[in-house]
PDB file of N, CA, C and O in Angstrom:
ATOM      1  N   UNK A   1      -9.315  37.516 186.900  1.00  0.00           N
ATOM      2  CA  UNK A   1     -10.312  38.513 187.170  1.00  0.00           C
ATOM      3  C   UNK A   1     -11.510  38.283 186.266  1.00  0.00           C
ATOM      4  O   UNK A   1     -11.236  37.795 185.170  1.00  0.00           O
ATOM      5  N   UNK A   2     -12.655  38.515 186.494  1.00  0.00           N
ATOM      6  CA  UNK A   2     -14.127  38.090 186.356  1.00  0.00           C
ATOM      7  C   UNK A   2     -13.987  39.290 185.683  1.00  0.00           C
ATOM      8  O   UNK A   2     -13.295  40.170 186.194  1.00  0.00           O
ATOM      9  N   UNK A   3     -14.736  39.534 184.220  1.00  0.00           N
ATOM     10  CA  UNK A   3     -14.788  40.767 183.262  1.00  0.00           C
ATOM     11  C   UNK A   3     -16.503  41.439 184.061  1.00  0.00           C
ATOM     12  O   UNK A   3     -17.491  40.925 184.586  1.00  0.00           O
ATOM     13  N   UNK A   4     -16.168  42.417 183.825  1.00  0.00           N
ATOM     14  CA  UNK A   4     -17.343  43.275 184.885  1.00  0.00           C
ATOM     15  C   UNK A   4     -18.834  43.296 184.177  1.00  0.00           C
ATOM     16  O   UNK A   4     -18.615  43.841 183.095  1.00  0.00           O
ATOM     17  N   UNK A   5     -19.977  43.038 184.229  1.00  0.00           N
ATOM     18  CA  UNK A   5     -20.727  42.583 183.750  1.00  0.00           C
ATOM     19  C   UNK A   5     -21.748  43.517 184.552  1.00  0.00           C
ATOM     20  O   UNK A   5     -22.282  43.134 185.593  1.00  0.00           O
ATOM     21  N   UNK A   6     -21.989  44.851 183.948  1.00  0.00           N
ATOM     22  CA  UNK A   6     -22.661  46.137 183.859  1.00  0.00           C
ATOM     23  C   UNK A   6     -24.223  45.776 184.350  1.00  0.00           C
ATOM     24  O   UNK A   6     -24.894  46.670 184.866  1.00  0.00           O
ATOM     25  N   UNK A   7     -24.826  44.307 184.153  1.00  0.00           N
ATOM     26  CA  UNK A   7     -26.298  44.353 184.194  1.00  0.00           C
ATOM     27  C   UNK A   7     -26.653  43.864 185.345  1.00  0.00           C
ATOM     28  O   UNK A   7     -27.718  44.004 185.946  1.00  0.00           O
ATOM     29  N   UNK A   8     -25.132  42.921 185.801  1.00  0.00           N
ATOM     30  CA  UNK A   8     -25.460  42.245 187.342  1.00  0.00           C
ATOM     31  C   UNK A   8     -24.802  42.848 188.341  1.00  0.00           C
ATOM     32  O   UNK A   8     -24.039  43.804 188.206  1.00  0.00           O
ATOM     33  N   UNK A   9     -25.124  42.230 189.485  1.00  0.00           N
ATOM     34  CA  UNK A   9     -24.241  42.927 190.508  1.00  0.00           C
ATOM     35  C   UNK A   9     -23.739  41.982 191.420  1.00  0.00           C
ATOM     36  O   UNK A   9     -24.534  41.140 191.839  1.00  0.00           O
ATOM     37  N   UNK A  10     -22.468  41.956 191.843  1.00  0.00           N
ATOM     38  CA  UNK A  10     -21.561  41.343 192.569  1.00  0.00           C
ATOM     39  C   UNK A  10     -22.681  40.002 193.079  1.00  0.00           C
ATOM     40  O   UNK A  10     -22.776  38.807 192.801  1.00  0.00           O
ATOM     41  N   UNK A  11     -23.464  41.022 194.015  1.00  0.00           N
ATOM     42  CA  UNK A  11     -24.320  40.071 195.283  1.00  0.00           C
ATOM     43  C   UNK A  11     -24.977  39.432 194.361  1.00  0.00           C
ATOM     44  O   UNK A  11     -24.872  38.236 194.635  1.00  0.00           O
ATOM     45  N   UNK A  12     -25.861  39.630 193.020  1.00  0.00           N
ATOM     46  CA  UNK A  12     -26.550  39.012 192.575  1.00  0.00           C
ATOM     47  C   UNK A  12     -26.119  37.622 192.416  1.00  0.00           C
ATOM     48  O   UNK A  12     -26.841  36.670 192.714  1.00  0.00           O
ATOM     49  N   UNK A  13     -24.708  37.494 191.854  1.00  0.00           N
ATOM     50  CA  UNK A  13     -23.706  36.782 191.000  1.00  0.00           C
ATOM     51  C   UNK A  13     -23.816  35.680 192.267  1.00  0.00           C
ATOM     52  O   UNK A  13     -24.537  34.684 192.205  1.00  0.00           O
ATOM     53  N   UNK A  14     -23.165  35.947 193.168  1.00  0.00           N
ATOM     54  CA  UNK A  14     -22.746  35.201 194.272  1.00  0.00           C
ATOM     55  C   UNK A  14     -24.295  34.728 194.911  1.00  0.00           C
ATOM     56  O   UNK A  14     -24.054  34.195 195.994  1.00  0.00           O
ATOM     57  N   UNK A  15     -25.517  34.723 194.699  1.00  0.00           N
ATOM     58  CA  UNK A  15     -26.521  34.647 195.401  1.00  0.00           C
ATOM     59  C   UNK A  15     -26.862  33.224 194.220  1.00  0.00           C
ATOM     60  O   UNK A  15     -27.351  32.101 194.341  1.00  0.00           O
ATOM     61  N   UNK A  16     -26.444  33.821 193.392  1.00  0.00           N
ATOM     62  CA  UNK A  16     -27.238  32.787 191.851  1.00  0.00           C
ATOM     63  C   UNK A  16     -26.184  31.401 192.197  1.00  0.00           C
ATOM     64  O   UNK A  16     -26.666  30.282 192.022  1.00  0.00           O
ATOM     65  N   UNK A  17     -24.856  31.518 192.652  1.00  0.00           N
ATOM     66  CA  UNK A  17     -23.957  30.417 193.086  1.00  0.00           C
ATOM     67  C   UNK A  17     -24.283  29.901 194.406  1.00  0.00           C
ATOM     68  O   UNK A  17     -24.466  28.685 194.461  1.00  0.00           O
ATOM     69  N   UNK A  18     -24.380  30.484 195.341  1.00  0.00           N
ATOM     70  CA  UNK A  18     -24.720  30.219 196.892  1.00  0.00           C
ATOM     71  C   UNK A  18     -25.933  30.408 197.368  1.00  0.00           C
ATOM     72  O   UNK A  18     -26.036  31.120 198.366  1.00  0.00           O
ATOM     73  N   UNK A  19     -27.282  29.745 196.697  1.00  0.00           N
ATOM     74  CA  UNK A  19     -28.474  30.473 197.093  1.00  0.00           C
ATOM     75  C   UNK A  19     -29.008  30.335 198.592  1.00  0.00           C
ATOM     76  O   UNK A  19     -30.231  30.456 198.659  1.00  0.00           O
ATOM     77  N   UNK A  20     -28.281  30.080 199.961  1.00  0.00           N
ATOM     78  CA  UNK A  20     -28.484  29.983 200.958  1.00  0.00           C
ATOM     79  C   UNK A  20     -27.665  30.979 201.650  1.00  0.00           C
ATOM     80  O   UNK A  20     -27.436  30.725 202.833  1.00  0.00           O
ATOM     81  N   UNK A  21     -27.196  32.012 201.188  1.00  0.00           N
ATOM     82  CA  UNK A  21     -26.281  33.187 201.957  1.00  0.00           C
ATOM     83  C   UNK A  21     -27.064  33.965 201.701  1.00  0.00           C
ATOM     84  O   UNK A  21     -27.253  34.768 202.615  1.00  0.00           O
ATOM     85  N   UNK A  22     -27.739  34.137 200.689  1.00  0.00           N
ATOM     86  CA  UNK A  22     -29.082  35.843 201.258  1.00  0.00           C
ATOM     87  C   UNK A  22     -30.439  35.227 202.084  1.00  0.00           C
ATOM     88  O   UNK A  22     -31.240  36.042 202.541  1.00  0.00           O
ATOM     89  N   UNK A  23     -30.638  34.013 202.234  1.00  0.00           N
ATOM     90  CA  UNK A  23     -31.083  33.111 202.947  1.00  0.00           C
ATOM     91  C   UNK A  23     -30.793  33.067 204.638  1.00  0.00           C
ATOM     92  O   UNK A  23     -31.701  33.071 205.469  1.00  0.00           O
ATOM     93  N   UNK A  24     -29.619  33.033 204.901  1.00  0.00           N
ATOM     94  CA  UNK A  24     -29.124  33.002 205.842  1.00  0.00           C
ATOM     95  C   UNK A  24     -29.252  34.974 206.629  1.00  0.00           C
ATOM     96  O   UNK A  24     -29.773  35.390 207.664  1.00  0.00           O
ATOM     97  N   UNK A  25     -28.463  35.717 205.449  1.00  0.00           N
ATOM     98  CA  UNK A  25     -28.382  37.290 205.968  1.00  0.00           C
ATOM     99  C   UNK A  25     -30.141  37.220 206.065  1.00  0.00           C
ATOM    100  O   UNK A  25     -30.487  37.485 207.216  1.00  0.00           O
ATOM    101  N   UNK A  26     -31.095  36.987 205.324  1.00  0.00           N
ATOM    102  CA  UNK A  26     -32.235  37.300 205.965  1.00  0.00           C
ATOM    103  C   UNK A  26     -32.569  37.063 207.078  1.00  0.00           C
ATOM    104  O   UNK A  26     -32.940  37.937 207.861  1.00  0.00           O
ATOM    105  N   UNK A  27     -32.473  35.394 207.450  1.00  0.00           N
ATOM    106  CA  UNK A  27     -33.325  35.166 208.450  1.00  0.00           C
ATOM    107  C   UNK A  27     -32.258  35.831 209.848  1.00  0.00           C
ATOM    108  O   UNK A  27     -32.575  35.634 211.021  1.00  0.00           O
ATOM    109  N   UNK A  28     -31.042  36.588 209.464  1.00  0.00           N
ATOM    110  CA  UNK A  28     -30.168  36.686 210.189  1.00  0.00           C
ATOM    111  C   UNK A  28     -31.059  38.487 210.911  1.00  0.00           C
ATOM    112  O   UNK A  28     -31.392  38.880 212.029  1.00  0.00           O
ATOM    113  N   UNK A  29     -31.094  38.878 209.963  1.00  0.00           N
ATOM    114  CA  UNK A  29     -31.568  40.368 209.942  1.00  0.00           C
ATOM    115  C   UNK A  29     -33.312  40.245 210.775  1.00  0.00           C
ATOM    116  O   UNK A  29     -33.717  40.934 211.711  1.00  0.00           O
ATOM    117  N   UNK A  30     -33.949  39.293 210.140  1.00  0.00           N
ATOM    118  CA  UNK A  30     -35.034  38.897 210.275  1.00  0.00           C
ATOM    119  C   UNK A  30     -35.193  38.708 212.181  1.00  0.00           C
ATOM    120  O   UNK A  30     -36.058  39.283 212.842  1.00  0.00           O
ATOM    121  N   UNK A  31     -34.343  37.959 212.638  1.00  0.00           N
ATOM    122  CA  UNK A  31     -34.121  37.226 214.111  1.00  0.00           C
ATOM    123  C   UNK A  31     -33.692  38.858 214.945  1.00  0.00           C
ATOM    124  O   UNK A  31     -34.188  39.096 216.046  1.00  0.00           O
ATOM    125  N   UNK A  32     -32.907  39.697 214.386  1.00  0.00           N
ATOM    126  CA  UNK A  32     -32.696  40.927 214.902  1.00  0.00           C
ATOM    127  C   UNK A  32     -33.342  42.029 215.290  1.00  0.00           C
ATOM    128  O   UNK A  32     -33.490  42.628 216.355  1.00  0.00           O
ATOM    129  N   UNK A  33     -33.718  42.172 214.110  1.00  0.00           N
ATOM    130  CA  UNK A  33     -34.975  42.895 214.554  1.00  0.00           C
ATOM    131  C   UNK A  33     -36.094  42.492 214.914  1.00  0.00           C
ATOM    132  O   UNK A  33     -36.946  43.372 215.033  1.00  0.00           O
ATOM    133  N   UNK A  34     -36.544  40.944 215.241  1.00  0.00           N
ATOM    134  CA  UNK A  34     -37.731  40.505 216.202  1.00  0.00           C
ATOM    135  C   UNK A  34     -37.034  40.606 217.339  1.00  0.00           C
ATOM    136  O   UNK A  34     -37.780  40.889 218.276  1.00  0.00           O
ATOM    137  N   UNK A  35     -35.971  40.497 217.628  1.00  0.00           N
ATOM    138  CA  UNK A  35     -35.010  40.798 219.106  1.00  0.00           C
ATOM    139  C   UNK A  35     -35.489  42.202 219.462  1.00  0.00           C
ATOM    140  O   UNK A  35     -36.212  42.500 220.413  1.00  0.00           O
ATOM    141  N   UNK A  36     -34.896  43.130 218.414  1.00  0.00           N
ATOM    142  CA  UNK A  36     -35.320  44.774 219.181  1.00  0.00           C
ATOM    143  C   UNK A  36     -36.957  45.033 219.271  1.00  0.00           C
ATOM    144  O   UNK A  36     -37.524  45.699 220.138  1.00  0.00           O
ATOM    145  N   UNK A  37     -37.336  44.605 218.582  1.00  0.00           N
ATOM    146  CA  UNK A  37     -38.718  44.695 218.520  1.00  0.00           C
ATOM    147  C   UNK A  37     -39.441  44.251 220.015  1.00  0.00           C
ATOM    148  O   UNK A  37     -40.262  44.895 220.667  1.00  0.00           O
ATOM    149  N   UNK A  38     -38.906  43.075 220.281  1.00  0.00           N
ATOM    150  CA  UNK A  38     -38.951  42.312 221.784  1.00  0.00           C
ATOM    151  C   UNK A  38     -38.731  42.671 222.892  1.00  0.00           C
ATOM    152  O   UNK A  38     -39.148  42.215 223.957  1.00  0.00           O
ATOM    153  N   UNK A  39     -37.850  43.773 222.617  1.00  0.00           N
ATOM    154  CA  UNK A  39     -36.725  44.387 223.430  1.00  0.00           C
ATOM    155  C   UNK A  39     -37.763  45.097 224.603  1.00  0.00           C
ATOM    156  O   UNK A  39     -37.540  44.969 225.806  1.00  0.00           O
ATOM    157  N   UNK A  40     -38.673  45.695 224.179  1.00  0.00           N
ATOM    158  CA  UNK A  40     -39.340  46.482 225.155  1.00  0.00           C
ATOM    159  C   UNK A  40     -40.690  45.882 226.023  1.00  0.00           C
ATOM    160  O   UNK A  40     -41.551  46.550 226.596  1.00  0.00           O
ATOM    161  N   UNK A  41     -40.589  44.489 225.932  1.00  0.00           N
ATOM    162  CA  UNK A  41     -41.813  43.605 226.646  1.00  0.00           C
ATOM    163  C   UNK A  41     -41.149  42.188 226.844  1.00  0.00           C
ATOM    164  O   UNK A  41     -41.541  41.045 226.608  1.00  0.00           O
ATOM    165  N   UNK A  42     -39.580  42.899 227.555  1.00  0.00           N
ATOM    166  CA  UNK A  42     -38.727  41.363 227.642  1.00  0.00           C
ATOM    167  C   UNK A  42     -39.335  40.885 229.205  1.00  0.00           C
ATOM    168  O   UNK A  42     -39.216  39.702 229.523  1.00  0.00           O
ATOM    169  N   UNK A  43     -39.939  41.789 230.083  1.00  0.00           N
ATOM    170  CA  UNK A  43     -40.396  41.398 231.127  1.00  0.00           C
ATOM    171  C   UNK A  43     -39.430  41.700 231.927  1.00  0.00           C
ATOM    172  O   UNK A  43     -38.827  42.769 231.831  1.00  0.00           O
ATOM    173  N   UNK A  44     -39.034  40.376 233.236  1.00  0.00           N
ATOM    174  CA  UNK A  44     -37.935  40.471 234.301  1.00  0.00           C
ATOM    175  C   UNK A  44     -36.750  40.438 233.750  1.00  0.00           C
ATOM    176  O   UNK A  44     -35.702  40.793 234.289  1.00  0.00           O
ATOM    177  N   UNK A  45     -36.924  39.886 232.347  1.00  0.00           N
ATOM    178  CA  UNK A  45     -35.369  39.206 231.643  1.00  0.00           C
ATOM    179  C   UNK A  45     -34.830  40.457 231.702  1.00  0.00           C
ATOM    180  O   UNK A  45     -35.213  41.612 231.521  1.00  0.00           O
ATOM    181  N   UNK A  46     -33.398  39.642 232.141  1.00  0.00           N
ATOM    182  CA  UNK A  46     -32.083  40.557 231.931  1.00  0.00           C
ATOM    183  C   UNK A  46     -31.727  41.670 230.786  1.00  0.00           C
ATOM    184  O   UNK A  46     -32.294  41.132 229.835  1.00  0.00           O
ATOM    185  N   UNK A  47     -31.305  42.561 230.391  1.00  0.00           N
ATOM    186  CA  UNK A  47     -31.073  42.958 229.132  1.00  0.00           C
ATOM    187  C   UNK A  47     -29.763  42.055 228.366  1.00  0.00           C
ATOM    188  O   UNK A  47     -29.636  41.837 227.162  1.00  0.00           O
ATOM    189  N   UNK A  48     -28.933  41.659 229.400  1.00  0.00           N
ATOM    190  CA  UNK A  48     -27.891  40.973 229.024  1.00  0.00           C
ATOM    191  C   UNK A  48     -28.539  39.632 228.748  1.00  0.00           C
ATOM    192  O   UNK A  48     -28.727  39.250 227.593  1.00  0.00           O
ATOM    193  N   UNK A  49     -28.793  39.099 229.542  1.00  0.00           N
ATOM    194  CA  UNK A  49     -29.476  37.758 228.931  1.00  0.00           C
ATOM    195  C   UNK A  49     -30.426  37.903 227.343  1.00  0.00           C
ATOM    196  O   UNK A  49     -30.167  37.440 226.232  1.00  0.00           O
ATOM    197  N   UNK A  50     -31.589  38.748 227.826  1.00  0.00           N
ATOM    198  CA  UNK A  50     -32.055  38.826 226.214  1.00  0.00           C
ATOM    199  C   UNK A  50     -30.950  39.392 225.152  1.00  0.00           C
ATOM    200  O   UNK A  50     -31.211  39.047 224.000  1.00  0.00           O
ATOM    201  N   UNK A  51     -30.153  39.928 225.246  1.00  0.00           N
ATOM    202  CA  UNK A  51     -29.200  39.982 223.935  1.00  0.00           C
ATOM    203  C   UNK A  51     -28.678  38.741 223.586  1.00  0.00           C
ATOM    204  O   UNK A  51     -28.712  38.123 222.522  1.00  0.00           O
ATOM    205  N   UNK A  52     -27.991  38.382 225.102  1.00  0.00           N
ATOM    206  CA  UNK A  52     -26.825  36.754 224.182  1.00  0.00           C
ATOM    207  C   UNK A  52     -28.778  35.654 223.745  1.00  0.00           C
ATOM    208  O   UNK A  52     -28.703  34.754 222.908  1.00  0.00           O
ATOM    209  N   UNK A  53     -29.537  35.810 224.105  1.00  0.00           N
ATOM    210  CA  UNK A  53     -30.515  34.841 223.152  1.00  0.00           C
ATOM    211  C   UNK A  53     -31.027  35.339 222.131  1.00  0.00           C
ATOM    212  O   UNK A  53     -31.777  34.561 221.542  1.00  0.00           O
ATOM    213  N   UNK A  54     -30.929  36.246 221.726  1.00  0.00           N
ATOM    214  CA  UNK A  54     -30.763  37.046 220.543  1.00  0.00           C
ATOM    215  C   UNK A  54     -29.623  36.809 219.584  1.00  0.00           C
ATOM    216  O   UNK A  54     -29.787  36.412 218.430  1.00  0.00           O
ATOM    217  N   UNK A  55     -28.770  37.007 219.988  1.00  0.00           N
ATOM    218  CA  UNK A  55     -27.463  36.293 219.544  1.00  0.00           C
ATOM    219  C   UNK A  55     -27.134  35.275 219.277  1.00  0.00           C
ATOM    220  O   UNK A  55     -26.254  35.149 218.426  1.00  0.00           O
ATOM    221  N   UNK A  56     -27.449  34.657 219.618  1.00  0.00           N
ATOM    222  CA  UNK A  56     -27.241  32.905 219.926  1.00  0.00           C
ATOM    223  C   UNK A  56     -28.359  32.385 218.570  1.00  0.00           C
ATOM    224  O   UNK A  56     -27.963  31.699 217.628  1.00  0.00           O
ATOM    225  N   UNK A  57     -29.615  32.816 218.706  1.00  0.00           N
ATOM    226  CA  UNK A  57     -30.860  32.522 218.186  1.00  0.00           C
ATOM    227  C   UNK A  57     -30.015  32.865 216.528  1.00  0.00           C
ATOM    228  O   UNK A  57     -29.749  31.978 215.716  1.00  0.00           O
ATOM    229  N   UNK A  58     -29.763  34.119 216.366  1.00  0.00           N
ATOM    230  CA  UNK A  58     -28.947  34.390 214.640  1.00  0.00           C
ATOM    231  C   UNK A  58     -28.267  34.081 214.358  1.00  0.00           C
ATOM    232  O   UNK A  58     -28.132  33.817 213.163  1.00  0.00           O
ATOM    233  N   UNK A  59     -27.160  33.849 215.420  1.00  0.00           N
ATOM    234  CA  UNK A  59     -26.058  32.764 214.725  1.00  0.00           C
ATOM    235  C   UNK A  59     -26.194  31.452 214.171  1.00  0.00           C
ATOM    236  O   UNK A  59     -25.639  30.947 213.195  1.00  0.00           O
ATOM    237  N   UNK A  60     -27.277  30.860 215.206  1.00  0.00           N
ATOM    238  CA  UNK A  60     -27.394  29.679 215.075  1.00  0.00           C
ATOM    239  C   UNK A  60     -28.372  29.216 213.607  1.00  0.00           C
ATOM    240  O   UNK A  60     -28.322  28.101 213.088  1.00  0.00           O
ATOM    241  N   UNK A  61     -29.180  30.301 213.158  1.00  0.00           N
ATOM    242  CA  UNK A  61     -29.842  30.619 212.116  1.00  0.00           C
ATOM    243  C   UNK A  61     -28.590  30.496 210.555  1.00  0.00           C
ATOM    244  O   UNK A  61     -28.701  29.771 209.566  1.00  0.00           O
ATOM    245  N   UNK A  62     -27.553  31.444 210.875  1.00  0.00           N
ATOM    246  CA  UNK A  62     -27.009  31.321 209.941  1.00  0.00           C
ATOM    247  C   UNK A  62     -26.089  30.382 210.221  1.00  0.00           C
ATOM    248  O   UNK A  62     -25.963  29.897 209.096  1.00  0.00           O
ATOM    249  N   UNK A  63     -25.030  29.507 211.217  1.00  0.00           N
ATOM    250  CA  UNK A  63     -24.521  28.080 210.788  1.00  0.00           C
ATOM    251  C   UNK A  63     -25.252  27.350 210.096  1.00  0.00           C
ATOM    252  O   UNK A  63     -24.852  26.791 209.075  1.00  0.00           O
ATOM    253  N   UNK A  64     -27.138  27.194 210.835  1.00  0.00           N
ATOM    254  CA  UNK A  64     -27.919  26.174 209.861  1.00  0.00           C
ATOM    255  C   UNK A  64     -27.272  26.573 208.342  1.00  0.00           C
ATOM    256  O   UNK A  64     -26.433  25.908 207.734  1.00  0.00           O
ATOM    257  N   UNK A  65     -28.090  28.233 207.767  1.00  0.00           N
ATOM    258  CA  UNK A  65     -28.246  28.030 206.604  1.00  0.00           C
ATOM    259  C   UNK A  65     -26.798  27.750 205.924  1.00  0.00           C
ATOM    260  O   UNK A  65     -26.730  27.240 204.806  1.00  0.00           O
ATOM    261  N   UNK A  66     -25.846  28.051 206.537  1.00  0.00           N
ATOM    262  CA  UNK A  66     -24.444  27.871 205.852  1.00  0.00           C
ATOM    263  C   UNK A  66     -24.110  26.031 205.781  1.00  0.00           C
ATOM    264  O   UNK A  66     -23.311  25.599 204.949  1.00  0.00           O
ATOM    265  N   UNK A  67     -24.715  25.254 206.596  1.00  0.00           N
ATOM    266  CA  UNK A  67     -24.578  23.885 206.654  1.00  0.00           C
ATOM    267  C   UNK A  67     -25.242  23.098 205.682  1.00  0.00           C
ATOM    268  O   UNK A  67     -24.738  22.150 205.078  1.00  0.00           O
ATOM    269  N   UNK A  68     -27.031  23.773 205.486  1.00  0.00           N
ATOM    270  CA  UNK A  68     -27.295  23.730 204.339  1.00  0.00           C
ATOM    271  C   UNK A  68     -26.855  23.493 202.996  1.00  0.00           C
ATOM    272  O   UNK A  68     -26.776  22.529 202.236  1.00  0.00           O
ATOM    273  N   UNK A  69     -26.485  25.247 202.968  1.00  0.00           N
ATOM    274  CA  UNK A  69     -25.564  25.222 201.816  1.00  0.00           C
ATOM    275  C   UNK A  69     -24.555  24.252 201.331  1.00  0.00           C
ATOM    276  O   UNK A  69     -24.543  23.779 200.195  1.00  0.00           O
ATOM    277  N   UNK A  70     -23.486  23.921 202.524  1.00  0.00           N
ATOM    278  CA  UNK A  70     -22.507  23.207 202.144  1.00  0.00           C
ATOM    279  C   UNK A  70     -22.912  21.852 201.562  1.00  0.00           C
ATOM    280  O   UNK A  70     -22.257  21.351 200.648  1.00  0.00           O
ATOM    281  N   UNK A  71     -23.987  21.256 202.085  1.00  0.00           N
ATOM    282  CA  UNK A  71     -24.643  19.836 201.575  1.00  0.00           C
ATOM    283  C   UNK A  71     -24.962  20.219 200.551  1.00  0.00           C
ATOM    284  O   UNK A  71     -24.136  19.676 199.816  1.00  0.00           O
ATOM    285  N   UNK A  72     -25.922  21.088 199.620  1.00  0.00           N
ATOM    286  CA  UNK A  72     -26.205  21.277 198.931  1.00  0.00           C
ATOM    287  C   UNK A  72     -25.074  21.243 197.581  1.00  0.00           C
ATOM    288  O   UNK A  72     -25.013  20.542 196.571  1.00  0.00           O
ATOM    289  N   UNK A  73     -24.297  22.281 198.077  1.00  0.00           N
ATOM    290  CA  UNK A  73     -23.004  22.255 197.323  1.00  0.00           C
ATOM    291  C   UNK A  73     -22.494  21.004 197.160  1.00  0.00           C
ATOM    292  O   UNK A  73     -22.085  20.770 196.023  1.00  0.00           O
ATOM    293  N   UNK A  74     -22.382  19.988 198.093  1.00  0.00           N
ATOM    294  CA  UNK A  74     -21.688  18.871 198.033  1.00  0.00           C
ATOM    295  C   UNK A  74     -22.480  17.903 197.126  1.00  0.00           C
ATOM    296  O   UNK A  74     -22.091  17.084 196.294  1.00  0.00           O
ATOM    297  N   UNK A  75     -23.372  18.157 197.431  1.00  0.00           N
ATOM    298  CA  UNK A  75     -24.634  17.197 196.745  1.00  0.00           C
ATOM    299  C   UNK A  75     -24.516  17.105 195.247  1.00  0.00           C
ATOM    300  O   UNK A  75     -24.501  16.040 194.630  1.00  0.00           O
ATOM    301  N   UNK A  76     -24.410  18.623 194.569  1.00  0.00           N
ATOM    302  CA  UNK A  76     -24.537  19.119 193.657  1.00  0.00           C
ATOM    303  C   UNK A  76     -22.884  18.542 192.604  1.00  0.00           C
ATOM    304  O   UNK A  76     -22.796  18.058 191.476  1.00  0.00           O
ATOM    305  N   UNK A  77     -21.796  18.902 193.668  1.00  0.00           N
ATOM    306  CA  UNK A  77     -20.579  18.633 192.876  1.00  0.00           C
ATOM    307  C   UNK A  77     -20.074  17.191 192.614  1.00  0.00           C
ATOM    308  O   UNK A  77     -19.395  16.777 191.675  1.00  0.00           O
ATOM    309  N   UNK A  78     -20.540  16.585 193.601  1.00  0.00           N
ATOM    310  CA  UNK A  78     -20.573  15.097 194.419  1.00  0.00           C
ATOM    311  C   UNK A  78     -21.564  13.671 193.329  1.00  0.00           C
ATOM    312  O   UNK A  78     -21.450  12.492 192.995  1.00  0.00           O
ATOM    313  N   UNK A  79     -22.385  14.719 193.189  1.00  0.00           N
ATOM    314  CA  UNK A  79     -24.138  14.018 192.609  1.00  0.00           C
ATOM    315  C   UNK A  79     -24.061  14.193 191.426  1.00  0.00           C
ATOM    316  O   UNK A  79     -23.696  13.379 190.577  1.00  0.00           O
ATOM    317  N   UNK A  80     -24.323  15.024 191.316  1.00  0.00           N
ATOM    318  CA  UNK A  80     -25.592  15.792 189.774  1.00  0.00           C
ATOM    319  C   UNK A  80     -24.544  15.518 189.032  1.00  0.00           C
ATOM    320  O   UNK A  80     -24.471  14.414 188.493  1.00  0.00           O
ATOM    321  N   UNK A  81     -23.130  16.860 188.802  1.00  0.00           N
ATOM    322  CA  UNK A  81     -22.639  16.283 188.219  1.00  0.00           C
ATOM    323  C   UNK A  81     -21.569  15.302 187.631  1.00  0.00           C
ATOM    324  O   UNK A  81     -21.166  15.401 186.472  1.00  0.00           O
ATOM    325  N   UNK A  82     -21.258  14.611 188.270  1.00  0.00           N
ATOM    326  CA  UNK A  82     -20.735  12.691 187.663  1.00  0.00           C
ATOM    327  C   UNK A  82     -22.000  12.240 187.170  1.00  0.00           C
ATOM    328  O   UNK A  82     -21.895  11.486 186.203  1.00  0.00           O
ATOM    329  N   UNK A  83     -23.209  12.491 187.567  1.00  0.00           N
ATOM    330  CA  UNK A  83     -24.311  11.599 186.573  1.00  0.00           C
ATOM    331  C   UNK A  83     -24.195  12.347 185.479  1.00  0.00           C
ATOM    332  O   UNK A  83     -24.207  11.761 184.397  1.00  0.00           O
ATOM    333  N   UNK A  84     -24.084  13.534 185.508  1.00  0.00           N
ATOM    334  CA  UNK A  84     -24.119  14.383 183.949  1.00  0.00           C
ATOM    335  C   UNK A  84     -23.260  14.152 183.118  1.00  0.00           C
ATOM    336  O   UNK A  84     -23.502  14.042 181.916  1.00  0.00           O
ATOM    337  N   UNK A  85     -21.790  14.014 183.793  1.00  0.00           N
ATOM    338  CA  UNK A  85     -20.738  13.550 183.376  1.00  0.00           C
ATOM    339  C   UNK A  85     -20.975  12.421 182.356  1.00  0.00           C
ATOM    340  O   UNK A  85     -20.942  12.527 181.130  1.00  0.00           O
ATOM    341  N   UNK A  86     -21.266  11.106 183.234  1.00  0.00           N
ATOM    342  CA  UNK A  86     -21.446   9.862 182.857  1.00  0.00           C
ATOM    343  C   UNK A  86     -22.932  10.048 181.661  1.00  0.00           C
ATOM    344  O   UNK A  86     -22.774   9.422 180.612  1.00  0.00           O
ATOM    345  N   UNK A  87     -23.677  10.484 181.729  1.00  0.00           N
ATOM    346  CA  UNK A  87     -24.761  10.723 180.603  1.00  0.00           C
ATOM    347  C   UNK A  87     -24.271  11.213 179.222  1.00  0.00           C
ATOM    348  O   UNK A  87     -24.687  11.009 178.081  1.00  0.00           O
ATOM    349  N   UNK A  88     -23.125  12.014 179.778  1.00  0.00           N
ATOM    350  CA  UNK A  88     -22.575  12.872 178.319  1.00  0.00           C
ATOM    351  C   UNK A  88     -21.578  11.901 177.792  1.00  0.00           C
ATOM    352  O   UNK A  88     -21.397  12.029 176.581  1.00  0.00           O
ATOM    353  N   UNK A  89     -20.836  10.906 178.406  1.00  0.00           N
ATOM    354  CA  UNK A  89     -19.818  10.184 177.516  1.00  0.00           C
ATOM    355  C   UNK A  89     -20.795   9.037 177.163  1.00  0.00           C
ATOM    356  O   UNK A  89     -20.306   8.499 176.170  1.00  0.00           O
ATOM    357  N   UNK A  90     -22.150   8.290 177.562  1.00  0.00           N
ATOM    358  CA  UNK A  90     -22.933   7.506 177.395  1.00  0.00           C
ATOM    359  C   UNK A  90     -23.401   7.822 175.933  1.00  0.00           C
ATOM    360  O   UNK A  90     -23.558   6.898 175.134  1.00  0.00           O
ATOM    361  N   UNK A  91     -23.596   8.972 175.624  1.00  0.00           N
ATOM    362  CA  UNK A  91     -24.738   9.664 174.569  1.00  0.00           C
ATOM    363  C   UNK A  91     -23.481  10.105 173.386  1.00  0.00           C
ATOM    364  O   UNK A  91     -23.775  10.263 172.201  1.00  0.00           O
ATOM    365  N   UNK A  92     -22.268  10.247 173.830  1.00  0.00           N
ATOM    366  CA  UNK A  92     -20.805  10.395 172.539  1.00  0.00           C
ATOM    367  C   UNK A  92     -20.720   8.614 171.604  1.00  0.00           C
ATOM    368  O   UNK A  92     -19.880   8.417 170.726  1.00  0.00           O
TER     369      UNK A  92
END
């Protein structure tokens, strides 16, 4: 268990580790409400149709940013540090 740390907050914590998941809930929230917003000058379109492209459009928003992430992550554990690694027994 993680000792509770009064100044941060959960989401902060996890945002400072994963910086592409409040990334993702934005543009997720972001795509939603340009959907409802849309909602009333969809024209002939279906209501059912404009939802699943609404749908489709945020999901697909957040796989990107979660795919992102994962490279990033990989990059980071994969990359950065073994060179850091290897710098620190270079410099002992």
């Amino acid at each position: 268990m993680e000792p509770f740390d009064e100044h941060e907050s959960k989401f902060m914590r996890k945002a400072k580790e994963n910086p592409f998941v409040p990334a993702g809930m934005a543009g997720f929230f972001a795509i939603v409400g340009y959907g409802l917003y849309r909602l009333k000058t969809r024209g002939d379109t279906k209501m059912s149709i404009h939802l699943i492209h609404m749908r489709v459009a945020a999901q697909g928003f957040v796989v990107g940013a979660m795919t992102i992430g994962v490279i990033y992550s990989m990059y980071r554990d994969y990359i950065v540090k073994p060179r850091e690694q290897e710098k620190a027994l270079k410099n002992q």
